[in-house]
N, C-alpha and C positions, 0 to 999 in steps of 0.2 A: 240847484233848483231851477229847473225850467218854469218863466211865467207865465200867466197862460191871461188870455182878455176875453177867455169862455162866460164868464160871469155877468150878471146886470151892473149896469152901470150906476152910481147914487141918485137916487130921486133930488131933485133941482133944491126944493124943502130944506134939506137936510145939509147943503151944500151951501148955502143962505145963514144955516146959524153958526157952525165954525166950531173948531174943537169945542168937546165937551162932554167926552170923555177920558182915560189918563188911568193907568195903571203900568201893574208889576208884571211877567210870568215869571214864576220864583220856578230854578233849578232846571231851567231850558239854555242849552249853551249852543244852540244854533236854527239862528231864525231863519234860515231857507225849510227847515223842518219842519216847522213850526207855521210855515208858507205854505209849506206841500199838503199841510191837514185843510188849510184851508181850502183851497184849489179845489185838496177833494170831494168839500165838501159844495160845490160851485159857487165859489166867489173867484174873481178874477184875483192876480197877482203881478205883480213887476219889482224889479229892482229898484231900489233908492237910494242907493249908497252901497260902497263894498261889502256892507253885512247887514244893511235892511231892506226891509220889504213894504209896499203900501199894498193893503189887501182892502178888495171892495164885494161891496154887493149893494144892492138895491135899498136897503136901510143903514147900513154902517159903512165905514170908510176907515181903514186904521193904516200905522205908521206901525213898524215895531223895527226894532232897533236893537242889537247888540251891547251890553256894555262890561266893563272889566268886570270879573266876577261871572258868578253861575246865575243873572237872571238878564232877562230881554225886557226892556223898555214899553211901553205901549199908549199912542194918544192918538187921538182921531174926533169922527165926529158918530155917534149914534141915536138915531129915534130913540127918544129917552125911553117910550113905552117897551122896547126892544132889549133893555139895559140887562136882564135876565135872562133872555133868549142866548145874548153874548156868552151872559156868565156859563149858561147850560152848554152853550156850542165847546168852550173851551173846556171844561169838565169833560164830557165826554169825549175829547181828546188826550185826555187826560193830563191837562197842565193846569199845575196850583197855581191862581191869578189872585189878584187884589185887584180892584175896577175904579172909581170915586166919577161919580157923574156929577158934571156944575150946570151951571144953571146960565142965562144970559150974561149973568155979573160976575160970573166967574167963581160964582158962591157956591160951595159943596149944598150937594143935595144929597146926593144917596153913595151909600157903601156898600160893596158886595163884596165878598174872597169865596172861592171855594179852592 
């Protein structure tokens, strides 16, 4: 996967409250792919490790990450108002995700899957 730093960069905001997002993509066995959807869809990308990626845009920021088994990792930080736009972007990618957004305390707030 080529990375690409085409993308916005995260609003300062959102950089300030720190993870607080966290989920699953169930039956994705390769997050340069899974990179390359984002990319295309203009968010910047770079490597983070042998088999992850940190994908950005101007509201979100994620981590996704490879792990044994058929699903990829995912935590970061997103405008929690944004936390559906996510779930839609990955949908119409077509990857089954689980989401869980916390809150400053670290307390679960919302759930999403699609």
């Amino acid at each position: 996967m080529d990375t690409s730093d085409g993308g916005p960069e995260l609003d300062r905001q959102w950089i300030e409250l720190g993870n607080n997002v966290y989920g699953v993509l169930h039956g994705c066995r390769d997050a340069s792919a899974v990179a390359a959807r984002f990319v295309g869809a203009g968010w910047s990308s770079r490597s983070s490790s042998w088999y992850g990626y940190e994908l950005e845009t101007s509201w979100c920021q994620l981590e996704i990450e490879k792990i044994d088994g058929p699903d990829i990792l995912l935590n970061g930080v997103v405008d929690p108002a944004r936390l559906d736009e996510l779930g839609r972007l990955l949908g119409c990618f077509g990857l089954p995700y689980g989401l869980e957004l916390n809150d400053e305390n670290n307390d679960l707030v919302r759930e999403i899957s699609g």
